[in-house]
N, C-alpha and C positions, 0 to 999 in steps of 0.2 A: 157859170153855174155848173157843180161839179154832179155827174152823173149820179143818181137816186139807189141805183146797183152797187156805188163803189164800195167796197169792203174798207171800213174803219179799221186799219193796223192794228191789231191786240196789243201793240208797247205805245202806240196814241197817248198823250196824257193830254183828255181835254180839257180847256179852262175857257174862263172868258177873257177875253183881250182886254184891254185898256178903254177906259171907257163905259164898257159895259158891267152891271150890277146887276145884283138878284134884290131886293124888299120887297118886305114886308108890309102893304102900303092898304091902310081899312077904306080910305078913300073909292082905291080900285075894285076893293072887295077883296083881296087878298093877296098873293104873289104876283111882283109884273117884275119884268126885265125891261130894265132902264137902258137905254142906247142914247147915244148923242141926237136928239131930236127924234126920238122914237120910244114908243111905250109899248110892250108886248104882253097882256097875260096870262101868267102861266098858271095853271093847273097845278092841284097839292102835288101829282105824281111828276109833274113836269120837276114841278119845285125840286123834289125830293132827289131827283136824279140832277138838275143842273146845282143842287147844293154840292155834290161830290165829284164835278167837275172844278176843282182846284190845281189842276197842274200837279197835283204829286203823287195821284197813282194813274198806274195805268188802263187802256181804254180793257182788258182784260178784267184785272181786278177790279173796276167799276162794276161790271160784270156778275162777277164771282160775286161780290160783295150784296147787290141789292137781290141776286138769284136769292141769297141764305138771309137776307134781312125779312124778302117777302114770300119764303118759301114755294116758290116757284119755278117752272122749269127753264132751264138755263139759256135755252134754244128762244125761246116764248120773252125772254129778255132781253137777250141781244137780239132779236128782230124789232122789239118795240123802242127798245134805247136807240139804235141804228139809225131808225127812220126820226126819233125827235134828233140824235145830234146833227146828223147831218141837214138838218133840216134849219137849225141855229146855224148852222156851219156856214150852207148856203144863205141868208141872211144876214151872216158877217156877226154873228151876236156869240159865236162858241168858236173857237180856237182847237182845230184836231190835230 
C-alpha cells in the first residue's frame, strides 16, 4: 500500500486497468466500479472524476479540467481528487 502523502506526478495519466469498469447500474442505485469479483460504489462526483480517467490526459489536466468545469479552487481539487485516486489506486481499481 502506497503511502496516503505520496504526491500523484502532474504527467500521471490515470485510467482504469483491465478489468476494471465504471456503470451505470439502477440495480446498485447508481454508479459502481466493477472489479473482478468486486463491486465498489461510487458517488455522482466519484463518477464524474473516474469518468475522465481514460489514460489520455494528464493527472494535471484532470485537474485543470474539473477545477473550470466545477468552478472551483484549483488547490480544493487536487486535494480531493488526490485522496479518491490514490485511494482507487491503492485498491488496485485506478492505474496512476
Amino acid at each position: 500500500m502506497s503511502d496516503p502523502g505520496t504526491v500523484i506526478a502532474s504527467d500521471a495519466r490515470p485510467r482504469l486497468p483491465r478489468g476494471v469498469r465504471l456503470v451505470h447500474n439502477e440495480a446498485q442505485g447508481g454508479w459502481v466500479l466493477l472489479a473482478p469479483e468486486r463491486v465498489f460504489k461510487a458517488d455522482a462526483i466519484a463518477a464524474e472524476i473516474i469518468k475522465r480517467c481514460t489514460g489520455e490526459v494528464t493527472f494535471s489536466e484532470l485537474i485543470d479540467d474539473l477545477a473550470k468545469a466545477y468552478t472551483a479552487p484549483r488547490e480544493k481539487i487536487l486535494a480531493d481528487v488526490s485522496t479518491l485516486l490514490r485511494g482507487l489506486a491503492d485498491k488496485k481499481l485506478l492505474e496512476l
